[in-house]
Every structure is written in C-alpha cells, then in structure tokens.
GUKE-632177 format. One record per residue (C-alpha): x, y, z; chain; residue number from 1. Coordinates in nm, 4 decimals, padded with zeros to 6 digits. Example, Ala and Ser with C-alpha at 12.3 -4.5 7.8 and 13.67 -1.06 7.14 Angstrom:
c1 / c2 / c3 / cadena / num
01.2300 / -00.4500 / 00.7800 / A / 1
01.3670 / -00.1060 / 00.7140 / A / 2
//
This chain:
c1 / c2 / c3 / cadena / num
-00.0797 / 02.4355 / -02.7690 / A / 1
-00.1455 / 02.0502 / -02.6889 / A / 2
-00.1340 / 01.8485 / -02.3628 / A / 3
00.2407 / 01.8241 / -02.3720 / A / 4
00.3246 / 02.1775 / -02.3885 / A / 5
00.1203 / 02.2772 / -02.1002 / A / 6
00.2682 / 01.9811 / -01.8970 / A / 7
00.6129 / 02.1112 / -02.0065 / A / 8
00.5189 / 02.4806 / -01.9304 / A / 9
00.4175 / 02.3866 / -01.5756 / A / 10
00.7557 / 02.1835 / -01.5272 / A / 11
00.9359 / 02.4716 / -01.6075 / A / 12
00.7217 / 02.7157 / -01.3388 / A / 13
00.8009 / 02.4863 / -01.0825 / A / 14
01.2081 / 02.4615 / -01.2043 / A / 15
01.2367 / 02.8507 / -01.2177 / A / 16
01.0799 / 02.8826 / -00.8359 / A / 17
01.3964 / 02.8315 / -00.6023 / A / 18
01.1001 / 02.7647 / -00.2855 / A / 19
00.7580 / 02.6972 / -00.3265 / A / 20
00.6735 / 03.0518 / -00.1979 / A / 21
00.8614 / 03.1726 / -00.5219 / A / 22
00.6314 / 02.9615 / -00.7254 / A / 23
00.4263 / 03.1463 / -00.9984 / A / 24
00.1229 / 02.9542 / -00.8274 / A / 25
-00.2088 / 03.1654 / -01.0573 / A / 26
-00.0098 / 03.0791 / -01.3566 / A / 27
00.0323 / 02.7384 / -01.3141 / A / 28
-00.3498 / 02.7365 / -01.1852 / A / 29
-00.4334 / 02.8982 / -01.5814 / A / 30
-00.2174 / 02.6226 / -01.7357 / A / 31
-00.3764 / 02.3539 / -01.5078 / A / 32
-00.7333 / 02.5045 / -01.6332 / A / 33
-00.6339 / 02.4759 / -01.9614 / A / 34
-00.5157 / 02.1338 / -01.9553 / A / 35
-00.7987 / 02.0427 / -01.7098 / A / 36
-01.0357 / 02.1525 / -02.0305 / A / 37
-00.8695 / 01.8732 / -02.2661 / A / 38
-00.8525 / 01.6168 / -02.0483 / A / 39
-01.0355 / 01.4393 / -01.8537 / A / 40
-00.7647 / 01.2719 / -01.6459 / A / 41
-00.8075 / 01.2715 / -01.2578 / A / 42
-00.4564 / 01.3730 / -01.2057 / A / 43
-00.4879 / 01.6315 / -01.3905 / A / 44
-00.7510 / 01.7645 / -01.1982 / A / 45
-00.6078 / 01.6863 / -00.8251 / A / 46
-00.3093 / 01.8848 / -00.9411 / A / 47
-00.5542 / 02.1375 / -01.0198 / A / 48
-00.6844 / 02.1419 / -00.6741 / A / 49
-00.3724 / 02.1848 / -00.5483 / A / 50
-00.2761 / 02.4788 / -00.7568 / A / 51
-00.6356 / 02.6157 / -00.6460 / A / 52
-00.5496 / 02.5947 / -00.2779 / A / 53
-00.2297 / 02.7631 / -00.3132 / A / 54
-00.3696 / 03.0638 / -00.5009 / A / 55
-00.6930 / 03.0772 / -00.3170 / A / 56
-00.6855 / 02.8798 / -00.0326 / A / 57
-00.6896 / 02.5422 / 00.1288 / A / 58
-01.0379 / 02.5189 / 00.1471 / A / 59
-01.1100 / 02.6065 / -00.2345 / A / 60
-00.8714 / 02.2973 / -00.3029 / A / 61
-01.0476 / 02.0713 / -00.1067 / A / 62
-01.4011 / 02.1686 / -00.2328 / A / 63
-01.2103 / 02.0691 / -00.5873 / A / 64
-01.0950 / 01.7558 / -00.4253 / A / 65
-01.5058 / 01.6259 / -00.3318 / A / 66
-01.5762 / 01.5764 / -00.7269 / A / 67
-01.2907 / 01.3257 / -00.6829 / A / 68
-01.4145 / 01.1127 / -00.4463 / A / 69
-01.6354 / 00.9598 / -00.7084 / A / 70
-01.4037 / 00.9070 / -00.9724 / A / 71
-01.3899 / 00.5559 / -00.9457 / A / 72
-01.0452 / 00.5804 / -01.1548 / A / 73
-00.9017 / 00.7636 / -00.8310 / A / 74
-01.1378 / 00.5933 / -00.5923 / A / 75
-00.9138 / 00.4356 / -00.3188 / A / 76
-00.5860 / 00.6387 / -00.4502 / A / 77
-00.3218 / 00.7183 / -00.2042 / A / 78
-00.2790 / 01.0626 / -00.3543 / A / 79
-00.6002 / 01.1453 / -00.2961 / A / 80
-00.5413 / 01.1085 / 00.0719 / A / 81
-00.2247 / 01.2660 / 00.0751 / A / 82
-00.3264 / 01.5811 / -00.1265 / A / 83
-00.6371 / 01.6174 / 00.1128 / A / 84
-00.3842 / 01.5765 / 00.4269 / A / 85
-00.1627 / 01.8405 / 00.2893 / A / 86
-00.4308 / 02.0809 / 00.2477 / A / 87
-00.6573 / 01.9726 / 00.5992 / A / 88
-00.2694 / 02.0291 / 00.7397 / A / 89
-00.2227 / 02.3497 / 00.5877 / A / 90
-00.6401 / 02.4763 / 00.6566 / A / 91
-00.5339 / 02.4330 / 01.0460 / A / 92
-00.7153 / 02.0886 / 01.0429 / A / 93
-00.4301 / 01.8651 / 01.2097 / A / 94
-00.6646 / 01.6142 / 01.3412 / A / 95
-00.8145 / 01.5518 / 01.0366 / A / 96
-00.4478 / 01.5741 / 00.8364 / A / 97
-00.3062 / 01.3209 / 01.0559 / A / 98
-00.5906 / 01.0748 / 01.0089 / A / 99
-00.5293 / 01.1348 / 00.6213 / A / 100
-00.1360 / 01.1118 / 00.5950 / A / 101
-00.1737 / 00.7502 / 00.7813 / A / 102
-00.4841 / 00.6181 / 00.5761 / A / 103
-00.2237 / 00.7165 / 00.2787 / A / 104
00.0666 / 00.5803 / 00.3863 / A / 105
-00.1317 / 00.2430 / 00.4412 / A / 106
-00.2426 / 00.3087 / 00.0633 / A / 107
00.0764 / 00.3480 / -00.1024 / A / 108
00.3423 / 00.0459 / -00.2153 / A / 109
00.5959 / 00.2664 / -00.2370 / A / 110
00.8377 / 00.2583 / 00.1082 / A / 111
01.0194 / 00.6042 / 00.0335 / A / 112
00.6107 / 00.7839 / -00.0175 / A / 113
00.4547 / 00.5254 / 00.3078 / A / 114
00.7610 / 00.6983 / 00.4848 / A / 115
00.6989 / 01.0225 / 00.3888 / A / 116
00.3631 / 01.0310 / 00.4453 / A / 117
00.3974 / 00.8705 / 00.8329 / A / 118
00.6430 / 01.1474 / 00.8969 / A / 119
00.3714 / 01.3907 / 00.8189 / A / 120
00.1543 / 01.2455 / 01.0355 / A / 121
00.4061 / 01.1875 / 01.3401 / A / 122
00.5104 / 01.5672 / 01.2902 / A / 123
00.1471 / 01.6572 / 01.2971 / A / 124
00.1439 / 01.4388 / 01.6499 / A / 125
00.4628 / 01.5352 / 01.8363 / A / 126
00.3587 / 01.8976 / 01.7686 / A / 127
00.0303 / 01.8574 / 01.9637 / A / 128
00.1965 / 01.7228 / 02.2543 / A / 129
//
C-alpha cells in the first residue's frame, strides 16, 4: 500500500462518519502512522496530531504538535496555529485558544479560513462574558 492509498483510505473514514463523533478516529490514527512512516511531510504529521488528540486526548496532540514548531517548512504556518487553537479550545484552555485562532487568522490569505478562524476566537470571547 503506497502514500495514495492511505490518503484515499482516510478520505473515505471521514466520508462514511455522518458527525465527527461517528468518526473511526484510532483507525485513521493507524493509517496516519503508517503514512507518517513514509513520509516525512509536516502535514502529514499535524494531521497526525490531530488524529492523536481525538483518540487520546488534546494534550497528546499538542505534545505531537512541539516537534513542529521547528520544522522550518511549517515554521510560521497558519495551520499550525489553528490546529493548536482547536486543541488548547477543546483541552479547556480558552485563553490560550483565543490568542491562537487570531494569530492564525492574521496568518492566513485566505478570507473564507481568516473568517473562520476570528469566529472561533469571538465565540471563545462572547462565551466568557
């Protein structure tokens, strides 16, 4: 099984789940290992950190997310933000979450994502008041 197949085999976890909860989250964490193994791709492992933190916790995926921070072909990445605000958000951290969804937003060219992502953090706000 190559690169493609995995890609394709974790596609079609996500298709089958009608809500996240439904998602077949450890077996898309094996397929994420396994492509994780043959490349060396950055992406590859920040959606491994995600899978992580939705098997085994926020906190795992975050510890994942540290070896990223020197990958200088992520350095600076909006993702990278966003994925760490998403987990800080979902570990209890909203302080921290906030301050993450707005430093990506400020990251990202795209208007739909910088949108997205400032919603997040304006959620995260209006629900402390």
């Amino acid at each position: 099984m190559g690169p493609y197949q995995l890609q394709a085999a974790i596609a079609a976890l996500h298709d089958e789940a009608v809500r996240t909860e439904d998602t077949d989250w450890p077996q898309i964490l094996a397929l994420y290992g396994l492509l994780k193994r043959m490349s060396e791709n950055p992406m590859v492992a920040l959606n491994h950190a995600i899978a992580a933190a939705m098997v085994e916790g926020p906190r795992t995926g975050l510890k994942l997310l540290e070896a990223l921070d020197t990958d200088k072909r992520l350095a600076g990445h909006y993702r990278l933000d966003a994925v760490r605000a998403h987990l800080l958000e979902m570990a209890g951290d909203h302080q921290a979450a906030i301050e993450k969804y707005q430093r990506a937003a400020g990251r990202t060219a795209s208007i739909p994502e910088r949108n997205y992502l400032n919603t997040k953090a304006a959620r995260l706000i209006a629900d402390r008041r």
